[in-house]
Residue, then its C-alpha position, 0 to 999 in steps of 0.5 A: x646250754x648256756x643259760x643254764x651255765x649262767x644260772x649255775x655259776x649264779x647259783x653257785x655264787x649264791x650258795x658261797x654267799x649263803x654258806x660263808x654267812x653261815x659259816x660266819x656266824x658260828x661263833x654267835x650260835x656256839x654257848x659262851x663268849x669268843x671274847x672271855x674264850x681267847x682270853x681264857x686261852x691266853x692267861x690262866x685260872x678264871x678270873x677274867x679282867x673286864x677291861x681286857x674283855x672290853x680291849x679285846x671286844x674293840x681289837x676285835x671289832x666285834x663293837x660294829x654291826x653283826x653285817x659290818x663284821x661279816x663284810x669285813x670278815x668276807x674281805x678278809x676272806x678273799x685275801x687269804x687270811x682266814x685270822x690268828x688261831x686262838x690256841x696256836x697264835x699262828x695264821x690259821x691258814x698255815x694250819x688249815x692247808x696242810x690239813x686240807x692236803x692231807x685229807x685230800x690226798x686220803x680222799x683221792x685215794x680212798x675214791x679212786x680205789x672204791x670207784x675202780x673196784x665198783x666199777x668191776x664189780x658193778x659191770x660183772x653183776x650186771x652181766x651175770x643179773x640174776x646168777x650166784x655172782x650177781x647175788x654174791x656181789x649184791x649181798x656183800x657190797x649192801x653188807x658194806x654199808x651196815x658196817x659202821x666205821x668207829x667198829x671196823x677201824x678198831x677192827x681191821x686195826x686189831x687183825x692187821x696191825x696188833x696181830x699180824x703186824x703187817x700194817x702200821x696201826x696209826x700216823x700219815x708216814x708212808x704208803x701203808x699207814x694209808x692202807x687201813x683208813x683207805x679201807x675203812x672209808x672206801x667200802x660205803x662208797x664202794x657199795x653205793x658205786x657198786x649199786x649205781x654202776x650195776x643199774x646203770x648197766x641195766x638199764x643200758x643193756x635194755x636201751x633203744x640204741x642198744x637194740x638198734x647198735x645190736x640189729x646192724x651188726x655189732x656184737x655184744x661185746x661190741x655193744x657192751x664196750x661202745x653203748x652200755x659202759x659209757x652211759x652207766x658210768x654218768x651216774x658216777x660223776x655226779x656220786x663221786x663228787x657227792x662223796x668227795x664233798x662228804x668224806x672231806x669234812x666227814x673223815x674225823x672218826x678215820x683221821x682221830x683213830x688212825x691219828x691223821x693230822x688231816x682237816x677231819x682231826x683239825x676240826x675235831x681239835x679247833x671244836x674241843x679247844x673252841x678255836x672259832x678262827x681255825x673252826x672257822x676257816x676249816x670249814x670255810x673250805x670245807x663248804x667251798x670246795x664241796x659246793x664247787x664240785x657238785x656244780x661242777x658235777x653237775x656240768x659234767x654229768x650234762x655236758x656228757x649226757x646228749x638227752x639232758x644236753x638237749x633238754x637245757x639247750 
């Protein structure tokens, strides 16, 4: 067990290494030049002075190296200070983790709820397998996912807030205005939890131990509550931590219609506004914590799991 922890922090360190190199390198593979973009943002019209570009250039550091400049963009990244937003002037970090909370707290919702629901609705389609409930859970949660969410936020924003106005159509002020995104970025995860738990349950139910716990005696709510229902749940630490990853940097279509100032709209704007600072340390973030998580997932998943606990031992 612990080789395999030292090789996944190894791997772990990799991985940042990789993904910041990359993330640094956005402002070389986007069209056009960062340097005329920040002066362009900064004087109007679009005749641009040589000599400011070539100031800035030097300012910039952008004369060394292309690895002289990541080093020292990395350096600067291990302090805290992630540079001046083109647009704003501001510490992009003062922007970025406002943004981030925002989107986190939406993200913990929006899985807590679609993990609480799947795990019901997983457990009683196992127990009822091949039964009209069973079928109608299926069939409902796999309909989930072909529902696309720029259709089903305009939607839900129709019948809940414009016709019967029960819910706030848009904004980050308070627990309603949560309700609707929630929604809309709960049912893929609520489908596929909903499928992984069911299997889970299936599987368990038709395990070794389970038999042998069933012929000492135990019953089979017995059985159900200490065997099966623990380990069909493992599936969905290493899920959880996927889809937190994903809906943390994929919430912009949710966050521009439902007006969110979280770091899917953050993105959104810094991309249009060709912000590269605040692109950058957004996605920065993003990457990290996403690499985190599943690694940590990962751990946890085995740490739980005695076979593969045994099998790295």
């Amino acid at each position: 067990m612990m080789m395999f922890l030292a090789r996944r922090t190894a791997t772990l360190g990799i991985t940042v290494l990789l993904a910041s190199f990359v993330v640094f390198l956005i402002p070389y593979v986007t069209p056009g030049d960062p340097v005329r973009k920040i002066i362009r943002s900064r004087v109007a019209g679009d005749v641009i002075d040589e000599s400011a570009v070539q100031a800035l250039t030097v300012e910039l550091g952008l004369q060394d190296p292309l690895w002289v400049q990541y080093l020292r963009w990395l350096g600067r990244l291990g302090s805290g200070d992630m540079g001046l937003s083109y647009t704003s002037r501001t510490p992009v970090i003062d922007q970025v983790l406002p943004a981030f909370w925002i989107t986190l707290s939406l993200v913990v919702v929006t899985l807590g709820a679609a993990g609480a629901i799947a795990v019901v609705l997983g457990i009683a389609a196992a127990l009822q397998e091949g039964r009209p409930a069973d079928r109608l859970i299926t069939t409902v949660t796999q309909a989930f996912i072909a529902l696309p969410e720029y259709w089903l936020a305009p939607m839900l924003v129709l019948v809940f807030a414009l016709k019967l106005s029960l819910l706030p159509s848009a904004g980050w002020e308070g627990p309603a205005s949560v309700v609707l995104p929630v929604a809309v970025l709960a049912l893929r995860p609520t489908s596929y939890f909903t499928s992984a738990v069911r299997e889970g349950m299936l599987d368990a139910l038709g395990a070794e131990h389970v038999t042998a716990a069933r012929s000492r005696g135990l019953s089979y709510s017995q059985t159900v509550w200490k065997h099966v229902i623990p380990n069909s749940l493992l599936p969905l630490t290493t899920m959880v931590a996927v889809w937190f990853a994903g809906l943390l940097g994929g919430s912009v279509i949710v966050e521009v219609i439902f007006a969110i100032p979280g770091m899917g709209r953050l993105l959104y704007d810094a991309v249009l506004n060709s912000d590269i600072p605040l692109a950058q340390g957004g996605v920065v973030i993003v990457v990290g914590l996403a690499v985190v998580l599943t690694t940590t997932a990962d751990l946890i998943h085995r740490l739980l799991n005695p076979r593969l606990r045994m099998h790295h031992a």
